[in-house]
C-alpha positions as CSV (number, residue, x, y, z in Angstrom):
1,X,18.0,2.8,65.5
2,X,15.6,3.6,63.0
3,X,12.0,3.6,64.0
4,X,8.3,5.2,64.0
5,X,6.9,6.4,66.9
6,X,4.2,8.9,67.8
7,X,4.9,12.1,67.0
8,X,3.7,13.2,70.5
9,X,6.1,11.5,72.0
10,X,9.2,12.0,70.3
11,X,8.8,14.9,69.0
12,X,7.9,19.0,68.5
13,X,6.4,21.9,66.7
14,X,10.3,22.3,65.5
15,X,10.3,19.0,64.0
16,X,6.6,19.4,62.4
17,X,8.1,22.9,60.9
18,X,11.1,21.5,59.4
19,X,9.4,18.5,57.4
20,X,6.6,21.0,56.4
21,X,9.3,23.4,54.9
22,X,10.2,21.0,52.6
23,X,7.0,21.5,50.9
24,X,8.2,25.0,49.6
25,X,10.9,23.3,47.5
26,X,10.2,21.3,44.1
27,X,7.9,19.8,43.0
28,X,5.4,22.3,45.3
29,X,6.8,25.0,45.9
30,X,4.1,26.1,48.2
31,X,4.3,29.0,50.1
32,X,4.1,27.6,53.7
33,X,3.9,30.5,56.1
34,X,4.8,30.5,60.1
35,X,1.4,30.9,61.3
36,X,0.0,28.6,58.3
37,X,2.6,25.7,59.5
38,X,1.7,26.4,63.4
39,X,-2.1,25.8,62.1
40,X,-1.4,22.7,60.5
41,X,0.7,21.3,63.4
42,X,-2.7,22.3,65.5
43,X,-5.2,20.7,63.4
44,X,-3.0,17.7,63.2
45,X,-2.6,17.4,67.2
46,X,-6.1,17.4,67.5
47,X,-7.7,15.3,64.8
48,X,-4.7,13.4,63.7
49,X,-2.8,10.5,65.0
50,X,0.5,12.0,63.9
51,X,3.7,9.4,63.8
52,X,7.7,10.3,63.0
53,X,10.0,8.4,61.2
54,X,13.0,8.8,63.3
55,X,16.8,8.2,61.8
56,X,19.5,8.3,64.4
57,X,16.7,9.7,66.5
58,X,15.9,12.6,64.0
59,X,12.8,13.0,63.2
60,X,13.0,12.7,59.6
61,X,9.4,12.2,58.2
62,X,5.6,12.7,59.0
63,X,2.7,10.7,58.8
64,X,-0.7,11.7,59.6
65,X,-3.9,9.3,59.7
66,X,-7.7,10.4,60.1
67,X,-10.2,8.6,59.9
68,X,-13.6,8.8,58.3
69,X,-14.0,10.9,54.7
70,X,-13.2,13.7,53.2
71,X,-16.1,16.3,51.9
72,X,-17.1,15.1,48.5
73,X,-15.9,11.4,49.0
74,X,-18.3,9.1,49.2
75,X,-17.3,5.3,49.4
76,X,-19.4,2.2,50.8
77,X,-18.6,2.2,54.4
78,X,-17.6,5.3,55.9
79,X,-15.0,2.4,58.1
80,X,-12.3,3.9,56.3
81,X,-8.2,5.1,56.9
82,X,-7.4,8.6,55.7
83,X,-3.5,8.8,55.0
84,X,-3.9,12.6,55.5
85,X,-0.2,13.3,54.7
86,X,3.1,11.6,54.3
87,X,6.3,13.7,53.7
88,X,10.1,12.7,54.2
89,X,13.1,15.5,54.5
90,X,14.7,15.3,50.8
91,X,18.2,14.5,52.1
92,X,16.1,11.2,53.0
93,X,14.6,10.1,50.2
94,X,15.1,7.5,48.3
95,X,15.7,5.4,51.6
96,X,12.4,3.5,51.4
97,X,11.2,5.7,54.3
98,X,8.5,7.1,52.9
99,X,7.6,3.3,51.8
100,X,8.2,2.6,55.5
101,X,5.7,5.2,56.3
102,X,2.6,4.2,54.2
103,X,3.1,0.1,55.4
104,X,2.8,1.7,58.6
105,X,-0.3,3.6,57.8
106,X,-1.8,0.4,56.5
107,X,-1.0,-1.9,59.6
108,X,-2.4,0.4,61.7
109,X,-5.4,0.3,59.4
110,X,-5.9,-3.2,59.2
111,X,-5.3,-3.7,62.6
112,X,-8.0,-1.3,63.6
113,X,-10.8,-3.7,61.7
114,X,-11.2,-0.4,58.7
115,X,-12.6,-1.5,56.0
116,X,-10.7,0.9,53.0
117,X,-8.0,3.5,53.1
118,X,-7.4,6.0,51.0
119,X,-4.6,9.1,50.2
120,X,-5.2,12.3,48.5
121,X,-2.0,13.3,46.2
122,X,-1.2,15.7,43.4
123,X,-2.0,14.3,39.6
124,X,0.9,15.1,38.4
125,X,4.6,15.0,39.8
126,X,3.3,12.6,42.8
127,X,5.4,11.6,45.1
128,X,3.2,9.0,47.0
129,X,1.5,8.0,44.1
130,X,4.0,5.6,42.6
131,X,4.4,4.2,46.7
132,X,0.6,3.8,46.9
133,X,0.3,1.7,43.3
134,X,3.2,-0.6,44.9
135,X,1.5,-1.2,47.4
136,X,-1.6,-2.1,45.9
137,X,-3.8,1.2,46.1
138,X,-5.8,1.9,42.9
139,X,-6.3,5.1,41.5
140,X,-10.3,6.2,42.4
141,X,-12.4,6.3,39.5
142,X,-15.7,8.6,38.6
143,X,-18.5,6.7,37.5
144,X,-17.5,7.8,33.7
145,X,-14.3,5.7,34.3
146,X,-12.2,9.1,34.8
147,X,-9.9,10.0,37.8
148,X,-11.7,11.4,40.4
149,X,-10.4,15.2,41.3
150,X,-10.7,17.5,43.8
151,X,-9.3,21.1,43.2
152,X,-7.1,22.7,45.8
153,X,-5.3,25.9,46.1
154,X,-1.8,26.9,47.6
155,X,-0.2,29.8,47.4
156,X,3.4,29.3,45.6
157,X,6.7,30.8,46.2
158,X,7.6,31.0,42.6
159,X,4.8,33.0,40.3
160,X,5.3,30.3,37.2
161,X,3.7,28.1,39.1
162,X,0.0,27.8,39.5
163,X,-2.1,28.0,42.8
164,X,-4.4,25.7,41.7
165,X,-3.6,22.1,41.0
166,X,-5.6,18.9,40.7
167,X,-5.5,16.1,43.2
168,X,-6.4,12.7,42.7
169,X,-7.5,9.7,45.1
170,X,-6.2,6.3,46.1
171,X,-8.0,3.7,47.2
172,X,-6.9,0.4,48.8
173,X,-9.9,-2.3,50.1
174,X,-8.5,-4.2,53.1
175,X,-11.2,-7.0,53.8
């Protein structure tokens, strides 16, 4: 049975790790560490509601959901759903889970009375971007009608690549 439950519950650091890995293979390649995945998992476990996708009770995805803003973000209400990170195995993509994933995120929003949420994503080769826009997120705009950015830096397991990329902001009203 295929299903989302909290992470807590059904599953480990070991299944944390294994999604995270798939961050150091394309389009990222970032250079995810031991100790830098560890320090994620921690963060996560203590600021994060964190949630599986199980398939054939394998944990096969992440979600993680903050709440409140980000430094630099400023939005009307500060009632807001942070989809802090949403990431699917590759051998199961394409499945819809990582649809499944972000409806989730937004129930759980709407059901909790917030007012907007929102998801951070690269500007270019985005995989949640084209997800969010089906959904009905918006791309967040600067007040000179340009996408707002926010600079971030990961060190990359292949030297072509640069450390430091643009990300861009979705937003979604829900009342």
């Amino acid at each position: 049975m295929e299903t989302i439950k909290n992470l807590k519950i059904c599953g480990s650091f070991e299944d944390f790790r294994n999604v995270y890995l798939e961050f150091r293979g394309y389009p990222f390649f970032e250079d995810w560490k031991e100790k830098d995945i560890k320090e994620e998992y921690e963060y996560y476990m203590d600021t994060a509601d964190v949630f599986a996708k199980l398939d054939k009770n394998k944990v096969v995805g992440i979600l993680a959901l903050q709440e409140g803003l980000q430094k630099g973000i400023v939005f009307p209400t500060e009632n807001v759903g942070y989809i802090s990170d949403v990431a699917v195995l590759q051998k199961y993509r394409g499945k819809g889970y990582g649809t499944e994933l972000m409806q989730f995120a937004l129930d759980k929003f709407i059901s909790e009375g917030k007012d907007l949420s929102y998801f951070r994503t690269g500007s270019v080769n985005s995989m949640s971007a084209p997800i969010g826009l089906k959904q009905g997120y918006e791309l967040l705009l600067d007040k000179d009608g340009n996408p707002f950015k926010q600079m971030v830096s990961f060190p990359r397991v292949r030297e072509d690549i640069p450390e430091e990329e643009d990300r861009v902001f979705y937003v979604k009203k829900l009342k």
